[in-house]
CHARMM-style PDB file with segment names, atoms N, HN, CA, C and O in Angstrom:
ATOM      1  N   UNK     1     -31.912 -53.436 -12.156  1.00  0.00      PROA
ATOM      2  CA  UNK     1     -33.173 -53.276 -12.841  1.00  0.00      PROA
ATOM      3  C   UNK     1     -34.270 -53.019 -11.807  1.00  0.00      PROA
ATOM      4  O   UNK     1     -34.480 -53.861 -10.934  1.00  0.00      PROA
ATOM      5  N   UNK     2     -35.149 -51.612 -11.889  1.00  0.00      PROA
ATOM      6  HN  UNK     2     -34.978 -50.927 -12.598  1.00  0.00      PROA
ATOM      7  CA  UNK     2     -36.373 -51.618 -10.936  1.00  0.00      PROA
ATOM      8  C   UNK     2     -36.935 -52.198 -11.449  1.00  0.00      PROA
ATOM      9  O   UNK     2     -36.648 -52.083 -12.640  1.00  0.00      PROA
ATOM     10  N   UNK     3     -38.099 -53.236 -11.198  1.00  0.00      PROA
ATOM     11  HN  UNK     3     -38.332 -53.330 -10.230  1.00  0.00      PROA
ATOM     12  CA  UNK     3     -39.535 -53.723 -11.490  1.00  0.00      PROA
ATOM     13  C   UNK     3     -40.729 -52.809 -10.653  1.00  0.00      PROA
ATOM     14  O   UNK     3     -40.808 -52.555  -9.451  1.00  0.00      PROA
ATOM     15  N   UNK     4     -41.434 -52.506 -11.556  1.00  0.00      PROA
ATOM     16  HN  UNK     4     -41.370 -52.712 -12.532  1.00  0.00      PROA
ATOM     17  CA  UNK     4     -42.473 -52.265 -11.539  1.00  0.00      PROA
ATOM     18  C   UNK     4     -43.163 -53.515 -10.474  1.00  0.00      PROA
ATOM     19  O   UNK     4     -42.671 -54.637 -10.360  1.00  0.00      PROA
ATOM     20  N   UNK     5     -44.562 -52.969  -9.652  1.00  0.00      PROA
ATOM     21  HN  UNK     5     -44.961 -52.057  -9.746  1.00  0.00      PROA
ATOM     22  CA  UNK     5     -45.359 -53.863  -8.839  1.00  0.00      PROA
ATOM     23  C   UNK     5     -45.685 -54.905  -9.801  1.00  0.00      PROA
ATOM     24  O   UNK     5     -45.346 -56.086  -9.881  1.00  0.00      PROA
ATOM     25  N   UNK     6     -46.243 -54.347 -10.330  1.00  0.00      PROA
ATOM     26  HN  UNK     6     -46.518 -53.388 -10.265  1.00  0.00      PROA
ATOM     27  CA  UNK     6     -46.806 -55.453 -11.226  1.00  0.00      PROA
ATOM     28  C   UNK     6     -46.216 -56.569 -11.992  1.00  0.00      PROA
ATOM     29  O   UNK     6     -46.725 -57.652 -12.281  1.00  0.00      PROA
ATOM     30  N   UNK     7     -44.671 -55.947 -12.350  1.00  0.00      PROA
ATOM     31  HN  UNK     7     -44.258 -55.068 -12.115  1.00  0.00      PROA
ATOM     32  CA  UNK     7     -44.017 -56.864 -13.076  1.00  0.00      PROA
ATOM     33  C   UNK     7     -43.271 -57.700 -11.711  1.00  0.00      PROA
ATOM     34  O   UNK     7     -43.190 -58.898 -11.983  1.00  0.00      PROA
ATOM     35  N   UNK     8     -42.859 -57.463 -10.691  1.00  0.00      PROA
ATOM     36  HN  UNK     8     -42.924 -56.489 -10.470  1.00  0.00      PROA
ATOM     37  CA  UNK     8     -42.527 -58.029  -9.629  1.00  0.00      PROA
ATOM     38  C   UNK     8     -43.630 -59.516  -9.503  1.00  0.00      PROA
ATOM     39  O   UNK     8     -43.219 -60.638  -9.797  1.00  0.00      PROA
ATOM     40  N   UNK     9     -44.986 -59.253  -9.039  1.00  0.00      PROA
ATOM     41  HN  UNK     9     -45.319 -58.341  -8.800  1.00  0.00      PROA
ATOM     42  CA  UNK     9     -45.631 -60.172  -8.907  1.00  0.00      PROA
ATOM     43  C   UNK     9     -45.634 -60.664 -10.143  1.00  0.00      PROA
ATOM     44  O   UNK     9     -45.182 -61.787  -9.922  1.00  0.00      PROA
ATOM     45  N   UNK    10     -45.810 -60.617 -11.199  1.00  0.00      PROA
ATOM     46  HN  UNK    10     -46.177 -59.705 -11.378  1.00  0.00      PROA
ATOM     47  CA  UNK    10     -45.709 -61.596 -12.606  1.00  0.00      PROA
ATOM     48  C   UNK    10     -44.526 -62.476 -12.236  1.00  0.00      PROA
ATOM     49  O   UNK    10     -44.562 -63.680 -11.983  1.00  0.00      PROA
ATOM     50  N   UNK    11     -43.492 -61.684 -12.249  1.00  0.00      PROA
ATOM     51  HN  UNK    11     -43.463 -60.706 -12.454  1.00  0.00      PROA
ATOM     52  CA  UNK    11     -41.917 -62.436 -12.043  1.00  0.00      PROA
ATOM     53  C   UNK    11     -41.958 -63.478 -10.747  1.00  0.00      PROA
ATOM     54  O   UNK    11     -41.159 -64.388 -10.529  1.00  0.00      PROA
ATOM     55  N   UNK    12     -43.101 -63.098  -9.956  1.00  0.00      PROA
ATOM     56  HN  UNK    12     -43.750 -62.359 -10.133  1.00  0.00      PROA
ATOM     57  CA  UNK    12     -42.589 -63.923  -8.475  1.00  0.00      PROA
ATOM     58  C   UNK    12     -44.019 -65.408  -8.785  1.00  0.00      PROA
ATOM     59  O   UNK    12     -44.069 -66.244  -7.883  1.00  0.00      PROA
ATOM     60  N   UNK    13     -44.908 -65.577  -9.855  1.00  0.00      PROA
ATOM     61  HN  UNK    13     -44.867 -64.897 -10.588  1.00  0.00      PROA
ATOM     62  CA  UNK    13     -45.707 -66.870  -9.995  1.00  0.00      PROA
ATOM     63  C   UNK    13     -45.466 -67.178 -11.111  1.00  0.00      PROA
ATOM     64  O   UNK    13     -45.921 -68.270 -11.453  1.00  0.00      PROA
ATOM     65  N   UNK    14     -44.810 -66.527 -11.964  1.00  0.00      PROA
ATOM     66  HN  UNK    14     -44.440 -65.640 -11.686  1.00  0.00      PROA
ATOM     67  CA  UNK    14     -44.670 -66.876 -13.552  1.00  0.00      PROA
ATOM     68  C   UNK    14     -44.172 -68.093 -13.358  1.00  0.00      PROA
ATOM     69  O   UNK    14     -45.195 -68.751 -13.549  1.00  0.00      PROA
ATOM     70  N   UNK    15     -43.213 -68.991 -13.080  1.00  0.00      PROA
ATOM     71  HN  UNK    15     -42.382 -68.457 -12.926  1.00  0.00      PROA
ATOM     72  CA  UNK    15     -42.884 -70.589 -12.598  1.00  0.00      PROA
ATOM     73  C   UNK    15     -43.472 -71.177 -12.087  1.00  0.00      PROA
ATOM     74  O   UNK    15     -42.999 -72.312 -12.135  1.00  0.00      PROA
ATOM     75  N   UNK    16     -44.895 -71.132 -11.181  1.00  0.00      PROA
ATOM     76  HN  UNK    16     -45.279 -70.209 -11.142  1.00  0.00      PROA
ATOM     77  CA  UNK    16     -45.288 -71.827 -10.258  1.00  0.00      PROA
ATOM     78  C   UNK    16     -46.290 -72.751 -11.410  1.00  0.00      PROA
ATOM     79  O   UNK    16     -46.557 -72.300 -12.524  1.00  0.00      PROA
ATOM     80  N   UNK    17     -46.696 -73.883 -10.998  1.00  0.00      PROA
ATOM     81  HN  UNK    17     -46.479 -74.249 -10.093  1.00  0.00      PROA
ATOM     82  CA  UNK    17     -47.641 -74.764 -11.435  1.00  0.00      PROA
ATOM     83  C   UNK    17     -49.009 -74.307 -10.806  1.00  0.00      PROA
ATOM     84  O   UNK    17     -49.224 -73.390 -10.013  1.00  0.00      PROA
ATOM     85  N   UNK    18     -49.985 -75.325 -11.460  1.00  0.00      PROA
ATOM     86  HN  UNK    18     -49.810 -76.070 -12.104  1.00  0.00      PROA
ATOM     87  CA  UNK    18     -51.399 -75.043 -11.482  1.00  0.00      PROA
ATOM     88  C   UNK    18     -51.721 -74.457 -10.207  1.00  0.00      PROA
ATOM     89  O   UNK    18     -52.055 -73.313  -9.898  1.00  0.00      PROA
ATOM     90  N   UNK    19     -51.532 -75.566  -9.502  1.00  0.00      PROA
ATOM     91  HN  UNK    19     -51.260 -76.495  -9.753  1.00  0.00      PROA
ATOM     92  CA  UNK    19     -51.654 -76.284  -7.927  1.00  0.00      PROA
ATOM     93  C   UNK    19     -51.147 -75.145  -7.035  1.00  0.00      PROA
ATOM     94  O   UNK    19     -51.836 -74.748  -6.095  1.00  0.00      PROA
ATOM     95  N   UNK    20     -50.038 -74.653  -7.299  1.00  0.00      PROA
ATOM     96  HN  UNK    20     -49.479 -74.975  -8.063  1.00  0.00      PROA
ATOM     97  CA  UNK    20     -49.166 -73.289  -6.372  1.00  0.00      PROA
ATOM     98  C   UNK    20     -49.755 -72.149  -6.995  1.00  0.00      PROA
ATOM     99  O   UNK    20     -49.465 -71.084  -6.450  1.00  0.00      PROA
ATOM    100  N   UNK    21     -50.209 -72.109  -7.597  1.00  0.00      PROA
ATOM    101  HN  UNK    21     -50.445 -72.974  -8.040  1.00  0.00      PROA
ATOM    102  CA  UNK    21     -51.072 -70.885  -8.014  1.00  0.00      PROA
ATOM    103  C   UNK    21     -52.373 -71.082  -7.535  1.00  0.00      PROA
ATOM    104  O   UNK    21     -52.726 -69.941  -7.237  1.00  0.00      PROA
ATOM    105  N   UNK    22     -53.014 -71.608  -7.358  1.00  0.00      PROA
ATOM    106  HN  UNK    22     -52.727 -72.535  -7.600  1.00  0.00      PROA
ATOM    107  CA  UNK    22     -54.194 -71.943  -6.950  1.00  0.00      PROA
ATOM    108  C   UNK    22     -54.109 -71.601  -5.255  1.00  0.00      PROA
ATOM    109  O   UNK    22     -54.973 -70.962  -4.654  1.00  0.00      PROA
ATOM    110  N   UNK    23     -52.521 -72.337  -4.463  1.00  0.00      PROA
ATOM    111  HN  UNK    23     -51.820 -72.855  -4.951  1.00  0.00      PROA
ATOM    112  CA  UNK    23     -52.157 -71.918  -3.266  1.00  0.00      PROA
ATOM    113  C   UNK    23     -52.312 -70.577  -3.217  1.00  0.00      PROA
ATOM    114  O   UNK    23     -53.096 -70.095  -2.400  1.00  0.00      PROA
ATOM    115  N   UNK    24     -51.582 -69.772  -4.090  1.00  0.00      PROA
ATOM    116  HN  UNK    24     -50.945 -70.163  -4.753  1.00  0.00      PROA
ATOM    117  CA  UNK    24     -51.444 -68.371  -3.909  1.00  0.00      PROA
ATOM    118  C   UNK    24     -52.592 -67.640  -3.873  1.00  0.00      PROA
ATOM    119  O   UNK    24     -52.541 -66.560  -3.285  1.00  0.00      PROA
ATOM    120  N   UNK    25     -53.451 -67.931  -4.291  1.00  0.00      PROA
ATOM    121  HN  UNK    25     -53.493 -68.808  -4.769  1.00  0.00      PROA
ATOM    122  CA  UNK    25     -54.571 -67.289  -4.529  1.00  0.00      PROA
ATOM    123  C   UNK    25     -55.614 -67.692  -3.146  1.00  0.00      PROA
ATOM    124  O   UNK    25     -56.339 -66.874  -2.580  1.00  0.00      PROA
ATOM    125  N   UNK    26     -55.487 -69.085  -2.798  1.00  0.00      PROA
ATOM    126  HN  UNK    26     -54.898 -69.749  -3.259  1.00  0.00      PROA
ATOM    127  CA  UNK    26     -56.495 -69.175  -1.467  1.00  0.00      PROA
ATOM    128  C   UNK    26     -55.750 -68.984  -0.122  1.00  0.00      PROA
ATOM    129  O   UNK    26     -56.280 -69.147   0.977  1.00  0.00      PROA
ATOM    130  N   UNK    27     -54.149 -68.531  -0.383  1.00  0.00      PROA
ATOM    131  HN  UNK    27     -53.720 -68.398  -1.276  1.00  0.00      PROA
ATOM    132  CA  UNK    27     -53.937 -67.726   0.857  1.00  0.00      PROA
ATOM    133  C   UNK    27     -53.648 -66.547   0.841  1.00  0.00      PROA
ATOM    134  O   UNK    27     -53.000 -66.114   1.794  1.00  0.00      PROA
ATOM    135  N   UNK    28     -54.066 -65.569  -0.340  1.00  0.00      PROA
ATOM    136  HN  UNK    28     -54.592 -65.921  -1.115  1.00  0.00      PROA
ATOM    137  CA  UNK    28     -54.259 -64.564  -0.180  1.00  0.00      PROA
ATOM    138  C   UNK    28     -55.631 -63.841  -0.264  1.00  0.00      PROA
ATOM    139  O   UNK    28     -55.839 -62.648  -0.040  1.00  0.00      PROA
ATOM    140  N   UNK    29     -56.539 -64.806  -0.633  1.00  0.00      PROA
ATOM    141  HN  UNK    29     -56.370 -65.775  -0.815  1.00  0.00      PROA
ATOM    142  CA  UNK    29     -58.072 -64.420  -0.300  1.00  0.00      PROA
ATOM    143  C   UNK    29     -58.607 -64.546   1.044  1.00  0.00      PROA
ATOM    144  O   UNK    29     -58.717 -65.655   1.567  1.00  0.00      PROA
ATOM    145  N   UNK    30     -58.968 -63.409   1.671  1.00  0.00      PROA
ATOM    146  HN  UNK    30     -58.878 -62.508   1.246  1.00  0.00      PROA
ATOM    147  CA  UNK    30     -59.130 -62.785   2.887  1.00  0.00      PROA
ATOM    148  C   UNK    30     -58.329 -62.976   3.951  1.00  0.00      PROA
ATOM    149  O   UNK    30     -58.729 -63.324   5.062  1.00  0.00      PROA
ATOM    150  N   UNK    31     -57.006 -62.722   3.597  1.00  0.00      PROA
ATOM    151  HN  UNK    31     -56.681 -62.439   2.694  1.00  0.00      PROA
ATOM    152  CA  UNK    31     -55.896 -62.604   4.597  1.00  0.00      PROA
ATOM    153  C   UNK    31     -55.108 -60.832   4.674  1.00  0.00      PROA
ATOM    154  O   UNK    31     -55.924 -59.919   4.552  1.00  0.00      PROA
ATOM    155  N   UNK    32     -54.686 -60.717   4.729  1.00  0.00      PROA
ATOM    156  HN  UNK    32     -54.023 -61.458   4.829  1.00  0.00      PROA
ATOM    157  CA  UNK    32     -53.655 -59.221   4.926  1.00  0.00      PROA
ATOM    158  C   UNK    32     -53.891 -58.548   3.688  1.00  0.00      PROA
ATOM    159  O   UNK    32     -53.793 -58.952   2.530  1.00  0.00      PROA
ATOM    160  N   UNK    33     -54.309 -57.147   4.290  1.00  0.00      PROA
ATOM    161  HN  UNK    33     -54.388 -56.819   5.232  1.00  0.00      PROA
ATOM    162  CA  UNK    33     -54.810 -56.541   2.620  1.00  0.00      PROA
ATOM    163  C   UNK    33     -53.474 -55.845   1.397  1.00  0.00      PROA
ATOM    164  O   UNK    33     -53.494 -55.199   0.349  1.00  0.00      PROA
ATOM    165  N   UNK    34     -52.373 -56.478   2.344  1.00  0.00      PROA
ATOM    166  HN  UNK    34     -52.356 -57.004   3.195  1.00  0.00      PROA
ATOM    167  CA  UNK    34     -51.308 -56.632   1.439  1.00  0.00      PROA
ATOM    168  C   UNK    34     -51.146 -57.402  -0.038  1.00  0.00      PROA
ATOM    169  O   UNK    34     -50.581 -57.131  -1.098  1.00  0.00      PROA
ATOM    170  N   UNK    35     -51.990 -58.563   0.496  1.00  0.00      PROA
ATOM    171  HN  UNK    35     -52.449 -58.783   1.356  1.00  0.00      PROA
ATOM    172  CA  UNK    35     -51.852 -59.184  -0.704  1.00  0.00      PROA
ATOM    173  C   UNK    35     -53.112 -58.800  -1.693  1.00  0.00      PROA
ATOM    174  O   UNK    35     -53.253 -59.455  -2.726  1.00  0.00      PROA
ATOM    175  N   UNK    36     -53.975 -57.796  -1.391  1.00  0.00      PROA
ATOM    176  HN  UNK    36     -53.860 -57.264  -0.552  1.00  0.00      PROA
ATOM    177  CA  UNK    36     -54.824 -57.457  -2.487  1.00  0.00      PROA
ATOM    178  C   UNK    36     -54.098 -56.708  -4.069  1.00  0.00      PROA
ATOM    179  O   UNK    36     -54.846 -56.597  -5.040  1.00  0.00      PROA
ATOM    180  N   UNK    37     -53.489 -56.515  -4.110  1.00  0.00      PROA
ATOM    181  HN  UNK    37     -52.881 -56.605  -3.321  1.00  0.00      PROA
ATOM    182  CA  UNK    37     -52.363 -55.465  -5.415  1.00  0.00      PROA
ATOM    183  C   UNK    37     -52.452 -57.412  -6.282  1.00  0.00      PROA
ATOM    184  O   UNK    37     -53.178 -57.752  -7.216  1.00  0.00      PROA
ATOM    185  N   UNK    38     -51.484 -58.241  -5.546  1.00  0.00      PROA
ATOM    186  HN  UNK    38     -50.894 -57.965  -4.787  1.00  0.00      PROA
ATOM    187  CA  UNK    38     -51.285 -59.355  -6.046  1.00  0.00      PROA
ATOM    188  C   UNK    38     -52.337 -59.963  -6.730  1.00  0.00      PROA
ATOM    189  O   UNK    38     -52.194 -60.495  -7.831  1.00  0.00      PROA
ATOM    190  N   UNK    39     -53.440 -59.901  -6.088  1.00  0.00      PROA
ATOM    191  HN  UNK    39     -53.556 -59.469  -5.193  1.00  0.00      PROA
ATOM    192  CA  UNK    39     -55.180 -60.674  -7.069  1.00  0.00      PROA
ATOM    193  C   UNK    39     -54.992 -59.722  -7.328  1.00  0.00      PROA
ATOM    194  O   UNK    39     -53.844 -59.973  -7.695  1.00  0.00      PROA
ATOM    195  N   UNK    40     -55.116 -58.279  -7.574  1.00  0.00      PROA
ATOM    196  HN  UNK    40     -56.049 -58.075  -7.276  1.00  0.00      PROA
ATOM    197  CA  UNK    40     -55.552 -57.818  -8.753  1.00  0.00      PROA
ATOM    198  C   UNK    40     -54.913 -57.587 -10.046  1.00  0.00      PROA
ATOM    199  O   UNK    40     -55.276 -57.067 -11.102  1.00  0.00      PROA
ATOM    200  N   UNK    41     -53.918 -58.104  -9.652  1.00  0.00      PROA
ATOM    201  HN  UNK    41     -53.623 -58.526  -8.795  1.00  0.00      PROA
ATOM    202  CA  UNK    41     -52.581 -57.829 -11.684  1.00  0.00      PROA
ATOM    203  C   UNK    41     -52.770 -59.432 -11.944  1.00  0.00      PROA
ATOM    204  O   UNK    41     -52.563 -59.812 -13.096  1.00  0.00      PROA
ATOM    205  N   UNK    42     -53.248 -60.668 -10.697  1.00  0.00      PROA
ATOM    206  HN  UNK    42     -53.416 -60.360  -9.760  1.00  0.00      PROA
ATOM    207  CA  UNK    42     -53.650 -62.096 -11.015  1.00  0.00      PROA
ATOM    208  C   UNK    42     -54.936 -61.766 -11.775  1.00  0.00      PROA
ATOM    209  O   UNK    42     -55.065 -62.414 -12.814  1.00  0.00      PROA
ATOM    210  N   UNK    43     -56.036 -60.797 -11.453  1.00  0.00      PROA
ATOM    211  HN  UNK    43     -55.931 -60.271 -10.609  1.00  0.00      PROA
ATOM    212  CA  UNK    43     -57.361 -60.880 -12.030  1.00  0.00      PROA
ATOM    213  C   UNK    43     -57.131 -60.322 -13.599  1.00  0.00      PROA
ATOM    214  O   UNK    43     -57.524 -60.705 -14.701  1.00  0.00      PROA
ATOM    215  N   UNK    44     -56.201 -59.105 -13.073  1.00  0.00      PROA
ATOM    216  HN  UNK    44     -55.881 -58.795 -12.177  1.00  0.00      PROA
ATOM    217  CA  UNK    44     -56.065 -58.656 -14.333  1.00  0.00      PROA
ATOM    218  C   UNK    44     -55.869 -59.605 -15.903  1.00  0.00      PROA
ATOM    219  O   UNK    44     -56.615 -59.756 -16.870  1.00  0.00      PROA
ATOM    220  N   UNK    45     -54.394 -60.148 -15.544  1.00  0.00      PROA
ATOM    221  HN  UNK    45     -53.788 -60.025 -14.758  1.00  0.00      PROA
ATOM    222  CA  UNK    45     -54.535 -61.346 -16.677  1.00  0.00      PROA
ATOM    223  C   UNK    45     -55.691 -62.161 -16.642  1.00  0.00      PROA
ATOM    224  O   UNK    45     -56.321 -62.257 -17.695  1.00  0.00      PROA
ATOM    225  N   UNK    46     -56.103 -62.778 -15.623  1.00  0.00      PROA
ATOM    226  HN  UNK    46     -55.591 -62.700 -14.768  1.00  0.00      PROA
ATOM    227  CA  UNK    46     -57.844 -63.217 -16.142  1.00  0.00      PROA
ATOM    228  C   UNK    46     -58.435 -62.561 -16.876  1.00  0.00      PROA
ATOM    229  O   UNK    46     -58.783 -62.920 -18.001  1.00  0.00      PROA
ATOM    230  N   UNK    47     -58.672 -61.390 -16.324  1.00  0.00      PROA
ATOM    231  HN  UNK    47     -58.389 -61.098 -15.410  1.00  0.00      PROA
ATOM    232  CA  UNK    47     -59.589 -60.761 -17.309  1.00  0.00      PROA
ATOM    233  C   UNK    47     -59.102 -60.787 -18.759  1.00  0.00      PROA
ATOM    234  O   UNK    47     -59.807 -61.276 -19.641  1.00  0.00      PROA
ATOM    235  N   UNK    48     -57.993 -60.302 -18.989  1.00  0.00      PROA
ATOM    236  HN  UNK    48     -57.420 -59.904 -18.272  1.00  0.00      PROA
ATOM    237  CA  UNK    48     -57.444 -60.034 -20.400  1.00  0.00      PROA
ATOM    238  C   UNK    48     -57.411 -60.857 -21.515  1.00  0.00      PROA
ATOM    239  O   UNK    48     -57.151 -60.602 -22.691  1.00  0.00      PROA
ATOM    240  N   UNK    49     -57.821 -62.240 -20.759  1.00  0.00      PROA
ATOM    241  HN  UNK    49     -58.032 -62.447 -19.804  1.00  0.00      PROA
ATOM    242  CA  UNK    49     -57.271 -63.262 -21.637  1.00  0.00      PROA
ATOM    243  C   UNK    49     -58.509 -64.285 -21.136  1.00  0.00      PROA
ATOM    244  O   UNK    49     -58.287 -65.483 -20.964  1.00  0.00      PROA
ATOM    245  N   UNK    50     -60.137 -63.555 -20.872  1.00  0.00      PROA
ATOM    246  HN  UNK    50     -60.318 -62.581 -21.012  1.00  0.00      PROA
ATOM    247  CA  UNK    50     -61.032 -64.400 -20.661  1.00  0.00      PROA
ATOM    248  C   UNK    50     -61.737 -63.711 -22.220  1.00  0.00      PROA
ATOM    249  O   UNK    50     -61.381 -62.755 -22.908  1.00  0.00      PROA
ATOM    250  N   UNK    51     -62.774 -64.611 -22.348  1.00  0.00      PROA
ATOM    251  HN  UNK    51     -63.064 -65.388 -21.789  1.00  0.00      PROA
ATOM    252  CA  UNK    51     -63.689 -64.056 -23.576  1.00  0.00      PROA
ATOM    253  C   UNK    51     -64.662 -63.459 -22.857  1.00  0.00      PROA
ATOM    254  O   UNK    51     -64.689 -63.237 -21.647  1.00  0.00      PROA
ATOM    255  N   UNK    52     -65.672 -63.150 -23.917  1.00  0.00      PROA
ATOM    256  HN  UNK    52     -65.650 -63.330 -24.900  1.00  0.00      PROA
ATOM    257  CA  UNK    52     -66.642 -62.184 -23.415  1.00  0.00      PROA
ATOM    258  C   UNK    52     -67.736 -62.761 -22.501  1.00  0.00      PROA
ATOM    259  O   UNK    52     -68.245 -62.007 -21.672  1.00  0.00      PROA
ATOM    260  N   UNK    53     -68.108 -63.955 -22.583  1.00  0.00      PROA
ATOM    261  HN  UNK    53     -67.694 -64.568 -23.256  1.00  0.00      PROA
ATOM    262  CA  UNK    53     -68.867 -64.766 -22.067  1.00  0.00      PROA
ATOM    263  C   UNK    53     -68.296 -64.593 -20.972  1.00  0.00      PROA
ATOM    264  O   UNK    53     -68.539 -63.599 -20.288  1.00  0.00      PROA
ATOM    265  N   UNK    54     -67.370 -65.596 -20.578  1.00  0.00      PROA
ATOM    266  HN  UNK    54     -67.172 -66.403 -21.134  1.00  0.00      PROA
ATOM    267  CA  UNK    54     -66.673 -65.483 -18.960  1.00  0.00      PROA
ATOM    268  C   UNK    54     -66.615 -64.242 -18.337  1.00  0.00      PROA
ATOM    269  O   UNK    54     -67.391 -64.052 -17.401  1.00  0.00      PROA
ATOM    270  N   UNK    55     -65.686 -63.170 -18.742  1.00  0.00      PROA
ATOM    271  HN  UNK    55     -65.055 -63.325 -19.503  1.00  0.00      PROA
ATOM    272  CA  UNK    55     -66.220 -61.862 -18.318  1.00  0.00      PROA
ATOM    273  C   UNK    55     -67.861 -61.522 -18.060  1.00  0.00      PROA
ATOM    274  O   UNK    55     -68.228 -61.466 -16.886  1.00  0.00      PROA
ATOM    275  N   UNK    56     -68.344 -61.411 -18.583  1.00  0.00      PROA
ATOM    276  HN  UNK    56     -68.047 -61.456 -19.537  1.00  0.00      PROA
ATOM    277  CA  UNK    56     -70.226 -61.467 -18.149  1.00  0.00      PROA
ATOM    278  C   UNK    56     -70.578 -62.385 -17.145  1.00  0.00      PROA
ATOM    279  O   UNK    56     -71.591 -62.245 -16.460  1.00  0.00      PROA
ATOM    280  N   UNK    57     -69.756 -63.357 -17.020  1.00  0.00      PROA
ATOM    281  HN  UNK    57     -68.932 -63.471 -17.576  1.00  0.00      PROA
ATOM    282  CA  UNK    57     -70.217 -64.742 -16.029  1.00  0.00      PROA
ATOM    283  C   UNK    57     -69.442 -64.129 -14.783  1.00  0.00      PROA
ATOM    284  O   UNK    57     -69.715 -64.655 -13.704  1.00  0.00      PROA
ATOM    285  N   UNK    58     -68.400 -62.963 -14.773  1.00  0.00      PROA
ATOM    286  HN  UNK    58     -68.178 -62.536 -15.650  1.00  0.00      PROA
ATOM    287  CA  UNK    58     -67.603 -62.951 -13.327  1.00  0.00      PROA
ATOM    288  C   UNK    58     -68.434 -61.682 -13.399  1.00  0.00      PROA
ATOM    289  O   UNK    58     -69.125 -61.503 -12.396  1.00  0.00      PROA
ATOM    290  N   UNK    59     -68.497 -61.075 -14.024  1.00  0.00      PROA
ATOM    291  HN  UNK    59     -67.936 -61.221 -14.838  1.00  0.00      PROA
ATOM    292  CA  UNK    59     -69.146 -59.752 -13.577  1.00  0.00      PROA
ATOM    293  C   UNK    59     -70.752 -59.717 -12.868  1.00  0.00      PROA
ATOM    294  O   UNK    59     -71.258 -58.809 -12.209  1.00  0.00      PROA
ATOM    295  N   UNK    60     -71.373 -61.130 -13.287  1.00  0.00      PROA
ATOM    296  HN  UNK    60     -70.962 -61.868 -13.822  1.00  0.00      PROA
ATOM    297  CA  UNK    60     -72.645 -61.003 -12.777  1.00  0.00      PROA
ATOM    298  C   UNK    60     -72.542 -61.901 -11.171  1.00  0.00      PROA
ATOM    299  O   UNK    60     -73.238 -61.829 -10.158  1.00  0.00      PROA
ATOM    300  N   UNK    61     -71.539 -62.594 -11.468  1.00  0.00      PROA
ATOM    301  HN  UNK    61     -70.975 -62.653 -12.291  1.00  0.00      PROA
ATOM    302  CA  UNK    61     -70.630 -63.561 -10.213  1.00  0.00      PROA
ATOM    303  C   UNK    61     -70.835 -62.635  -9.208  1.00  0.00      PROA
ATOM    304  O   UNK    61     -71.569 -62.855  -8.244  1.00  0.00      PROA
ATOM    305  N   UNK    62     -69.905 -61.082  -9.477  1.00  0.00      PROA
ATOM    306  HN  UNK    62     -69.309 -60.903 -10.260  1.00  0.00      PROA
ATOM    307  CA  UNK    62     -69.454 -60.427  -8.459  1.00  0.00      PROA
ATOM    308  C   UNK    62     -70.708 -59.191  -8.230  1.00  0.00      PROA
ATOM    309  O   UNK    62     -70.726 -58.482  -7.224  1.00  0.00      PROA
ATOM    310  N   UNK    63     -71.595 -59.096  -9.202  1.00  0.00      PROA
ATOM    311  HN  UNK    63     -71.580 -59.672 -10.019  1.00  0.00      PROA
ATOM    312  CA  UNK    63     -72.918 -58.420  -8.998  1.00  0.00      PROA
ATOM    313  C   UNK    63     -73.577 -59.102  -7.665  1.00  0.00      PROA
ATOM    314  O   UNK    63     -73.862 -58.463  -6.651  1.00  0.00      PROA
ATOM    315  N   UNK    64     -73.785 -60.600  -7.849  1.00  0.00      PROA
ATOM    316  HN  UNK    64     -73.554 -61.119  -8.672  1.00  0.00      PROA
ATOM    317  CA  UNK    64     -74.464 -61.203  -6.777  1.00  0.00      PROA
ATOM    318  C   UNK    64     -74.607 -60.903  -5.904  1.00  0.00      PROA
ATOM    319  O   UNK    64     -75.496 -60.419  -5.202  1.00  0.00      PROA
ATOM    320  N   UNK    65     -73.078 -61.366  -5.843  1.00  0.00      PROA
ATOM    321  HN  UNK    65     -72.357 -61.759  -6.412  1.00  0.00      PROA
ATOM    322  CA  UNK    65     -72.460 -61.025  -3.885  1.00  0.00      PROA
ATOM    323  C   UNK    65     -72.223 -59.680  -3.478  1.00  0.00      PROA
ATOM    324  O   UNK    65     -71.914 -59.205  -2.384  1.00  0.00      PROA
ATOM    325  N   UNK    66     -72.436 -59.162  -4.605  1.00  0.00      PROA
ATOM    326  HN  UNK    66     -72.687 -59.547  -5.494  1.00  0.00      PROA
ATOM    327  CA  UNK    66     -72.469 -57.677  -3.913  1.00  0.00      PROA
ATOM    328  C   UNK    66     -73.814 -57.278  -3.202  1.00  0.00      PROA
ATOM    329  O   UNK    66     -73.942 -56.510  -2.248  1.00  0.00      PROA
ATOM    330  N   UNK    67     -74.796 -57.976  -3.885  1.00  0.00      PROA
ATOM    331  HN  UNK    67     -74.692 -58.600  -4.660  1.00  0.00      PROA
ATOM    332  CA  UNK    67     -75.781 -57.633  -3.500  1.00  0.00      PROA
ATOM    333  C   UNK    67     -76.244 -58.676  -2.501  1.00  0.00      PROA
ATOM    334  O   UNK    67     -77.323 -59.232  -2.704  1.00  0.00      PROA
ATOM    335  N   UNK    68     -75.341 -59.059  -1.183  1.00  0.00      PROA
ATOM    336  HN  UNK    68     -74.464 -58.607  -1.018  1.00  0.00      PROA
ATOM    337  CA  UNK    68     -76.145 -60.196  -0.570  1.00  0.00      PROA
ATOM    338  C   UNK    68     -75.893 -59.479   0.462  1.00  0.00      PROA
ATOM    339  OT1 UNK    68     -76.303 -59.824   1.570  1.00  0.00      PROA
TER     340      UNK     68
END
C-alpha cells in the first residue's frame, strides 16, 4: 500500500496521547524545515475541526506576529 504524505503522518500520531503530541509539535517547531509538511496536515485538522471563532482567534494570532 503507498500512503500518501499526508496519510503517512496521520498514520505515524494517530496513537500517540495528548502529552506526545504536544512533544511532536514542540520539537518540530523551529527545528529542520523537514518537519514543516507535518504541522501543516497537524494544522490542517485544527483547522477543520475548529469553529469559526477559534479560526478568527488563530488567524488574528498569526496576523500579529506577522506584523512584529
Amino acid at each position: 500500500m503507498i500512503l500518501s504524505l499526508r496519510q503517512a503522518i496521520i498514520q505515524r500520531v494517530h496513537d500517540k496521547s495528548t502529552d506526545e503530541l504536544k512533544e511532536v509539535i514542540d520539537g518540530s517547531i523551529g527545528g529542520d524545515d523537514k518537519a514543516l509538511p507535518g504541522l501543516g496536515v497537524l494544522f490542517e485538522i485544527i483547522w477543520e475541526h475548529s469553529g469559526q471563532q477559534l479560526q478568527d482567534s488563530m488567524v488574528e494570532t498569526l496576523k500579529t506576529h506577522l506584523e512584529s
